[in-house]
C-alpha positions in Angstrom: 52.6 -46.5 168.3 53.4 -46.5 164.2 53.8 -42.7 163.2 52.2 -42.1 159.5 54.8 -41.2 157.1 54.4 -37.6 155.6 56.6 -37.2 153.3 58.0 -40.2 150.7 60.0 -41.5 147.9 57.9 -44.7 146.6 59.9 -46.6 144.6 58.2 -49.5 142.6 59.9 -52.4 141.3 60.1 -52.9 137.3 58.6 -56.5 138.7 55.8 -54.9 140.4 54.8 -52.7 137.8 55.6 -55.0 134.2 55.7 -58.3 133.7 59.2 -58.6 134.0 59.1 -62.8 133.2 57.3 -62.2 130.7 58.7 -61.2 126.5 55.9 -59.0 126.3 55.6 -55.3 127.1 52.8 -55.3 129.3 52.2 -52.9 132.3 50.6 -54.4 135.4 47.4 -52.0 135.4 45.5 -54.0 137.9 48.8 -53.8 140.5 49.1 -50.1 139.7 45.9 -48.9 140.5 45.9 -50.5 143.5 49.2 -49.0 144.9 47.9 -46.0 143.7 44.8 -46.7 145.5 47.0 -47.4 148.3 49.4 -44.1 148.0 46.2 -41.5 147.8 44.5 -43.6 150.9 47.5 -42.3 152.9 47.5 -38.6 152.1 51.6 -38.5 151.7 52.3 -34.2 151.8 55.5 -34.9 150.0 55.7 -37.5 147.5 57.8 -38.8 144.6 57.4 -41.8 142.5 60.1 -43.5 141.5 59.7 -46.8 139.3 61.8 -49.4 137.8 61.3 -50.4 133.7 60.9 -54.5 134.1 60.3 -56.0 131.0 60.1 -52.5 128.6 64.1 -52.1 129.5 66.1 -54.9 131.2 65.4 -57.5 128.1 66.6 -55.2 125.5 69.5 -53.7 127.8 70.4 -57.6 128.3 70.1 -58.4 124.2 71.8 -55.1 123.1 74.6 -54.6 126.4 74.2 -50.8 126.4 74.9 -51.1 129.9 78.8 -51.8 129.1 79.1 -48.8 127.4 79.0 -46.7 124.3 81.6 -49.0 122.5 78.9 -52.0 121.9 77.9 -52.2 118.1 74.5 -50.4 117.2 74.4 -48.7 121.2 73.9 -45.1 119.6 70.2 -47.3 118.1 69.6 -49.3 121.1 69.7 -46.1 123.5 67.0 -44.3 121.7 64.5 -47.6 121.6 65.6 -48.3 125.1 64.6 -44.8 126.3 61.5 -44.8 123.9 60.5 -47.8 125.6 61.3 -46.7 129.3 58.6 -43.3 128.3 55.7 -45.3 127.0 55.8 -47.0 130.3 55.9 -44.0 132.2 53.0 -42.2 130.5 51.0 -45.5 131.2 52.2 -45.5 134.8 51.2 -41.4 135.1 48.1 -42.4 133.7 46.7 -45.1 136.0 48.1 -42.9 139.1 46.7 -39.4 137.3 43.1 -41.3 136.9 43.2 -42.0 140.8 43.4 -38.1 141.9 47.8 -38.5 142.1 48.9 -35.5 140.0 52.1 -37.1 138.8 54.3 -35.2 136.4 56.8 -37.7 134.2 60.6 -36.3 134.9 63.6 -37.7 132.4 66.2 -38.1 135.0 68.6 -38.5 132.1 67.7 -35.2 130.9 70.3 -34.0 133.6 71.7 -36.9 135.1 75.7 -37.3 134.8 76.8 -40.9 135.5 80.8 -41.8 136.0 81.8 -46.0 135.9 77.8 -46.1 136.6 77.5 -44.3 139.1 75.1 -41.2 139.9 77.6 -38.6 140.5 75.0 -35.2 139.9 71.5 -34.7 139.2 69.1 -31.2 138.9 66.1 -31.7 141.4 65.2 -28.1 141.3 62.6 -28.6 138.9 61.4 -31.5 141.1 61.2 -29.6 144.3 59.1 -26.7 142.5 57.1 -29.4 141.6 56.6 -30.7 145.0 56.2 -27.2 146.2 53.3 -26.9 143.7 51.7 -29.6 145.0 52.3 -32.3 141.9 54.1 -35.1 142.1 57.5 -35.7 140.6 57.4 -39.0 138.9 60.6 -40.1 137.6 62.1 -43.6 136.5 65.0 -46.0 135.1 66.3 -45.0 132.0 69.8 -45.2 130.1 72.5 -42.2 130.5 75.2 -40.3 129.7 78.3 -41.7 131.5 81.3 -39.9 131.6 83.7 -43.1 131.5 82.3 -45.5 129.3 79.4 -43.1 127.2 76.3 -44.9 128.7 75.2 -46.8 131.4 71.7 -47.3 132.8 70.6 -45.0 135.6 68.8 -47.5 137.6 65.4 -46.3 139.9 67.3 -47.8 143.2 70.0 -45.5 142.1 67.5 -42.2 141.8 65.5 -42.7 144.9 67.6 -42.3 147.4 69.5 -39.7 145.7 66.5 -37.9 146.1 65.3 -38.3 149.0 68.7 -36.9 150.1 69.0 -33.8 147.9 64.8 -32.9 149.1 65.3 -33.8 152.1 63.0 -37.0 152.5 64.4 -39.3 155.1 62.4 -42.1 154.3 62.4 -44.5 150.5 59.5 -47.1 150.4 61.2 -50.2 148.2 58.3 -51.7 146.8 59.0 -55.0 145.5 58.0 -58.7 144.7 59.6 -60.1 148.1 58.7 -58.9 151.7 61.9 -57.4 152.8 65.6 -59.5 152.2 65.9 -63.0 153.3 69.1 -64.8 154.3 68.1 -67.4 151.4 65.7 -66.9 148.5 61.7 -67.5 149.8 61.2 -69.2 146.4 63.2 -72.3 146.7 61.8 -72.5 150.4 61.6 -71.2 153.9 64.0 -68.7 154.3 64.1 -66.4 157.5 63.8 -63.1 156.8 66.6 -59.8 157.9 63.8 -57.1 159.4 66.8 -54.9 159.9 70.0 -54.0 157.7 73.1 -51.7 159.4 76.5 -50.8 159.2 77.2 -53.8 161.6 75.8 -56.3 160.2 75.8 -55.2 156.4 79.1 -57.2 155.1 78.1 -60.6 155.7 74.7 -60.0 154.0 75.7 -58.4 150.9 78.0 -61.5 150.8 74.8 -63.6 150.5 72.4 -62.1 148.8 71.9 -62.5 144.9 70.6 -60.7 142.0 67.5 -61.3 140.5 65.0 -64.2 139.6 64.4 -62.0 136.3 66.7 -60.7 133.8 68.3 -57.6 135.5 70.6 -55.5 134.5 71.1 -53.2 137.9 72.2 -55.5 140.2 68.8 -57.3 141.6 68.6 -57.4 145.0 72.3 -57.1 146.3 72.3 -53.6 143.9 69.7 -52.2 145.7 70.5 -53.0 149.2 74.2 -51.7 148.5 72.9 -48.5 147.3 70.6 -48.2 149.8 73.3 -48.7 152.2 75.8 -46.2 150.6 72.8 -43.6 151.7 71.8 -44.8 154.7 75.3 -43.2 155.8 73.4 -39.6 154.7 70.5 -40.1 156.7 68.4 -41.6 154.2 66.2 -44.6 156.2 64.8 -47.4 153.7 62.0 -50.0 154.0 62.1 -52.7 151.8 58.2 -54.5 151.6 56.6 -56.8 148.7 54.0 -54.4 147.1 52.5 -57.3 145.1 50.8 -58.1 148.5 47.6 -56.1 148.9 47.9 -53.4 152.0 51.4 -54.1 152.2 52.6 -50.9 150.9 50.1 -49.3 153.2 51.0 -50.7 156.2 54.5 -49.3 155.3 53.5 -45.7 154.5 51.5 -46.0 157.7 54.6 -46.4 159.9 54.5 -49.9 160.5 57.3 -52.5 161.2 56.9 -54.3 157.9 59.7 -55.9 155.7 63.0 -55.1 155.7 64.0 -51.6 157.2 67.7 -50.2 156.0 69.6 -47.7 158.1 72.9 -47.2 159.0 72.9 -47.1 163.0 71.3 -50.2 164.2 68.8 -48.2 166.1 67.3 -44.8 164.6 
């Protein structure tokens, strides 16, 4: 029998919550009050919301190339609009999950984050566990940073979730996204059989197939995230991986279901 999950680190695609095809900044209100529908139907006692910025940060990133570093012409401009951009999307986000009864409280990860060649190397979550100690929900999201190599690089939502999950101590990171799980060939351009499990074994020849995004992405798309997920899964962070632009899906996932793609580093957990 599926075990409820209790305690979670929801992490919604930048695809799920924006338009990310689209040249407009436009939030997907209807999506996010149904996954926050969704969340607050399951009565989560730990959670943290994690979200990606879609169309309010990958097409300027992409225009500008802040993501190669500090060195780019204007970047010192194009960070501040980039970040401005990235916390009008959270506040709309906050409010759409605030109106459904889901206290969350926006975080700047950047306000503490220290990133080296791109990578997340240290974060403060003591203000985020007092938070989840309160009761409140930490609500955090994609946003450029201060990199200690090349000035600034973008500190990517598949980066922060599982770094927090493993510095709180929540073993489990719903990855909800625009695709069921990872498929051995991309669903869109046909049938394509799905991988319901990723592990140390059979990790190598996957990440060999799988591509980035069918959007403009900056953070890697889908091989990005399934690398960092597997990089954690060796600290005992588990992952699921399921397409929250399907109603229930997201659900059935924080209700301990075998949905999607599950990412862990034994074969068996």
């Amino acid at each position: 029998m599926a075990q409820p999950i209790i305690d979670a680190v929801i992490k919604l695609g930048g695809s799920v919550v924006t338009d990310k095809g689209s040249d407009q900044l436009t939030v997907r209100r209807d999506v996010v009050k149904r996954l926050a529908d969704e969340i607050a139907s399951c009565h989560i006692d730990r959670l943290v919301l994690v979200h990606g910025a879609g169309s309010f940060g990958h097409r300027i990133v992409k225009r500008t190339r802040i993501d190669s570093g500090f060195a780019v012409p204007g970047a010192l401009a194009a960070w501040a609009e980039t970040a401005r951009l990235q916390y009008l999307l959270a506040a709309e986000v906050a409010e759409i999950f605030i109106a459904t009864g889901i206290p969350c409280i926006v975080c700047q990860a950047s306000a503490s984050a220290q990133l080296r060649s791109r990578q997340l190397q240290s974060m403060d979550v003591e203000v985020a566990r007092a938070i989840l100690e309160l009761g409140g929900v930490p609500q955090f999201y994609g946003v450029p940073a201060v990199d200690g190599v090349q000035g600034i690089a973008i500190l990517s939502g598949d980066q922060i979730a599982p770094f927090l999950a493993q510095r709180l101590g929540i073993g489990i990171v719903i990855h909800g996204t625009d695709v069921d799980g990872v498929f051995e060939s991309d669903p869109a351009h046909g049938p394509a059989a799905q991988v319901r499990r990723i592990h140390r074994g059979n990790a190598s020849s996957l990440l060999a197939a799988l591509g980035g995004s069918s959007h403009v992405d900056v953070t890697g798309g889908m091989h990005g995230k399934v690398e960092s997920l597997l990089q954690w899964a060796q600290h005992g962070v588990t992952a699921r991986i399921v397409d929250a632009t399907r109603p229930g899906r997201l659900a059935q996932a924080l209700a301990g279901e075998d949905v999607g793609t599950l990412v862990s580093w034994e074969e068996r957990s």
